[in-house]
C-alpha positions in Angstrom: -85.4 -5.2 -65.6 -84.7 -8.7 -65.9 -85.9 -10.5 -68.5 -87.9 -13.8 -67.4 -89.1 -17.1 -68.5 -89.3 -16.9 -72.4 -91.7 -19.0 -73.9 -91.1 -20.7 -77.6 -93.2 -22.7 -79.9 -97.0 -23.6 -79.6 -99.5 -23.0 -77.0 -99.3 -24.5 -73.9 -101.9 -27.4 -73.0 -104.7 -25.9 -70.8 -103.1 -28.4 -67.9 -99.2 -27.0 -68.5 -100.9 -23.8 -68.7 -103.0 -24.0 -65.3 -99.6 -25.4 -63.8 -97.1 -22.9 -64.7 -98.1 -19.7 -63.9 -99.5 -20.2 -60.6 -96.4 -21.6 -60.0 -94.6 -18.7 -61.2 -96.5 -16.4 -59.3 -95.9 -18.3 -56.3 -92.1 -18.7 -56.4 -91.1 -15.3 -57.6 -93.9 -13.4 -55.4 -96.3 -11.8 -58.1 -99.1 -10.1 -57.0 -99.9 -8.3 -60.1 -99.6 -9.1 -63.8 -100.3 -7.0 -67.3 -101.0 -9.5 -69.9 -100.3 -7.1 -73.4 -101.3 -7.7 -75.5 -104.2 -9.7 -74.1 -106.5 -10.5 -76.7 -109.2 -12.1 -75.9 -108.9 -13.8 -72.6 -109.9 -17.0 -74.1 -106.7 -19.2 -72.2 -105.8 -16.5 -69.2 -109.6 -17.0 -67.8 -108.5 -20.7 -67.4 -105.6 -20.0 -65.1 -106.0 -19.3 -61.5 -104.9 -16.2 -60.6 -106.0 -15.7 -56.7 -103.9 -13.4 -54.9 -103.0 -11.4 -58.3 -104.5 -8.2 -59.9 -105.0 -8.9 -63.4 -104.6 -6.2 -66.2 -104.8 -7.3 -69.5 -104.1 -4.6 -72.2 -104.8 -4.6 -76.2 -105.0 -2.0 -78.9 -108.5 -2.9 -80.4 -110.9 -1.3 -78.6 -113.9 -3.2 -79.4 -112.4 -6.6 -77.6 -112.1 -4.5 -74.8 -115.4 -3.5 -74.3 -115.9 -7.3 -74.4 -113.7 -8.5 -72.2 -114.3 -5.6 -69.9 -118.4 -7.1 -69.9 -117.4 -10.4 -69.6 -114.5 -10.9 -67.0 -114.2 -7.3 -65.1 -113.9 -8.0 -61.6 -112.3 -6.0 -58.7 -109.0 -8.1 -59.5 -109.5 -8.2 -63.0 -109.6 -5.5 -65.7 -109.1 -4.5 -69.2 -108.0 -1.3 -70.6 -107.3 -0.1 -74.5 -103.3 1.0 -75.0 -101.0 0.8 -78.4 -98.2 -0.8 -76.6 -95.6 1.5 -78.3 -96.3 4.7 -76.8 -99.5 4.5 -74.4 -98.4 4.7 -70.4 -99.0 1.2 -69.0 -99.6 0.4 -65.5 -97.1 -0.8 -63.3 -97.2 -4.5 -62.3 -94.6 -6.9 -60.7 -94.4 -9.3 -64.3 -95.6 -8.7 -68.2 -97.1 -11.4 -69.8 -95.8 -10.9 -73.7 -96.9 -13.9 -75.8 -96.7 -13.9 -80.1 -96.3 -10.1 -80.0 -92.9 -9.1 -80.9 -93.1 -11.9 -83.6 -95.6 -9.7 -85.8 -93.6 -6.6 -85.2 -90.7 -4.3 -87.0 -87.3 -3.8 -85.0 -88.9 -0.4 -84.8 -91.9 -1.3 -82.8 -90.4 -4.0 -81.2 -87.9 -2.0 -79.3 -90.6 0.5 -78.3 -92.7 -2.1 -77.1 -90.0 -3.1 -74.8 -89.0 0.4 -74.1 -92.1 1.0 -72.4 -92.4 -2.1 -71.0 -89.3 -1.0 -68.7 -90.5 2.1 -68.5 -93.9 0.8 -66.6 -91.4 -0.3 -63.6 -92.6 -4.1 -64.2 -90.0 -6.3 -62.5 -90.4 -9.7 -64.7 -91.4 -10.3 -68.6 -92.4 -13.7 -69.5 -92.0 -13.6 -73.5 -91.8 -15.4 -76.5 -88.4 -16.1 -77.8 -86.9 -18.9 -79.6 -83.2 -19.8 -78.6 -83.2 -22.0 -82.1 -82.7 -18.7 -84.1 -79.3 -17.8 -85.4 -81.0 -14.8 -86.9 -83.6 -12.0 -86.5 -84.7 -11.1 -89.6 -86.3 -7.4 -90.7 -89.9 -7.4 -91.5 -92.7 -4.8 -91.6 -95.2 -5.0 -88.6 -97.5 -7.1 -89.5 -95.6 -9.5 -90.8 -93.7 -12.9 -88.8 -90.7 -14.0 -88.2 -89.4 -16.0 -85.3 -87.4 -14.2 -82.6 -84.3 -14.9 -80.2 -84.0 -12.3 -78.2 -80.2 -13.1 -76.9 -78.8 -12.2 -80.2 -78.6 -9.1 -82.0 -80.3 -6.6 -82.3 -82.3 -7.0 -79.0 -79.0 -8.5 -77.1 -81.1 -9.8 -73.9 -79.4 -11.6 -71.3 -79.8 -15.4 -70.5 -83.3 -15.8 -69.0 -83.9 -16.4 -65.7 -86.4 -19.0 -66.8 -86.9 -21.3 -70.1 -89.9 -23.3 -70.3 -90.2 -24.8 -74.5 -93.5 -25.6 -76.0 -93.3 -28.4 -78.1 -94.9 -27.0 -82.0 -96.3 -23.8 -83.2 -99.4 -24.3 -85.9 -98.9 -21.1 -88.1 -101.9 -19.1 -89.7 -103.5 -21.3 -92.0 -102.5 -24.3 -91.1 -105.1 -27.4 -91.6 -105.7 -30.0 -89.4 -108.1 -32.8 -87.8 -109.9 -31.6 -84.6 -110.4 -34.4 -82.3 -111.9 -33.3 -79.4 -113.3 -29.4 -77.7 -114.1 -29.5 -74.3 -115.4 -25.3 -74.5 -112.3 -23.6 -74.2 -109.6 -25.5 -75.9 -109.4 -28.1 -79.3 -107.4 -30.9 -79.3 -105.9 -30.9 -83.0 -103.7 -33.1 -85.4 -101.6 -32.7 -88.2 -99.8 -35.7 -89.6 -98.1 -37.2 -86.8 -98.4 -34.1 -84.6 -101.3 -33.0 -82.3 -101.4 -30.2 -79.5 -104.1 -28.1 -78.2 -105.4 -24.9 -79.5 -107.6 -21.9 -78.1 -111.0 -22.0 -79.7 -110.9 -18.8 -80.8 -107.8 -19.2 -82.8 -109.8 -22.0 -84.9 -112.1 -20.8 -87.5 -115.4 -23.3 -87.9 -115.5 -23.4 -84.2 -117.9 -22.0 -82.4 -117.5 -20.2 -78.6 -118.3 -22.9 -75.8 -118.4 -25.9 -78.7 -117.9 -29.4 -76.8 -117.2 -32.2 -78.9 -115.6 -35.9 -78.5 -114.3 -37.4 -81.8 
């Protein structure tokens, strides 16, 4: 399996977002996608998706139930899997973002051993080209990751699109505007845009202009 379009740094604005995997899905032929892990679905429900069966897969049950009540559609579902060792369903790309950051080499590499083992075709996935090394950590943990380089030894990507900044757990900074969904915020001489419900001290569906 190829390994496709790695994505580095912070998240995406909700306009780069809406534009890129649409167009991804159009140029490569997608009709199906497993976003795992998933989360909370508070960025994917922004992007369109017509055409494409949407499976988005996460290991704590309760956000399931949630998302599954919220968003489950006939092209749209949500289903509980550790995504070490749990069967997952085939689809033509896996959407992988900030997961194999938080994890051991261990669980890493059965992560991605059952990724290929699913049959998917594409992985779009955080790496970061920038790192000269891949350091050990116990899962749970974070370090950044370049997946070219030893000990994952992927091959160029097919794809490369950089974010621009990361903000890292904890990090403060000045909100200056919400429109419900995302939070324009700045730190020093840097601003970006954040999911809301990455942001503690905002509430779900806040709108706000500063």
């Amino acid at each position: 399996n190829d390994a496709f379009v790695p994505i580095t740094g912070k998240p995406l604005t909700p306009e780069e977002i809406r534009a890129l995997l649409p167009d991804l899905i159009r140029r490569h032929g997608i009709t199906s996608i497993l976003d795992a892990p998933c989360g909370d679905f508070s960025w994917m429900k922004l992007v369109d998706l017509s055409g494409c069966h949407y499976t988005g897969a996460d290991v704590v049950l309760p956000l399931i139930e949630s998302n599954n009540q919220q968003y489950r559609s006939e092209a749209r579902q949500f289903l509980c899997a550790d995504l070490r060792r749990d069967p997952l369903p085939r689809a033509d790309l896996i959407l992988c973002r900030d997961c194999l950051i938080h994890l051991s080499f261990r669980d890493a590499f059965d992560v991605i051993a059952n990724f290929r083992a699913s049959g998917a075709k594409y992985l779009l996935v955080t790496t970061n080209p920038r790192e000269d090394e891949n350091i050990p950590i116990k899962t749970g943990g974070f370090r950044g990751v370049n997946l070219e380089i030893w000990p994952f030894n992927f091959p160029k990507p097919l794809e490369l699109h950089r974010d621009r900044y990361r903000a890292e757990p904890g990090v403060v900074g000045r909100l200056k505007k919400c429109d419900g969904s995302w939070c324009q915020i700045q730190n020093g001489k840097r601003q970006g845009w954040i999911a809301e419900g990455d942001i503690w001290g905002v509430t779900d569906g806040e709108t706000f202009d500063d």
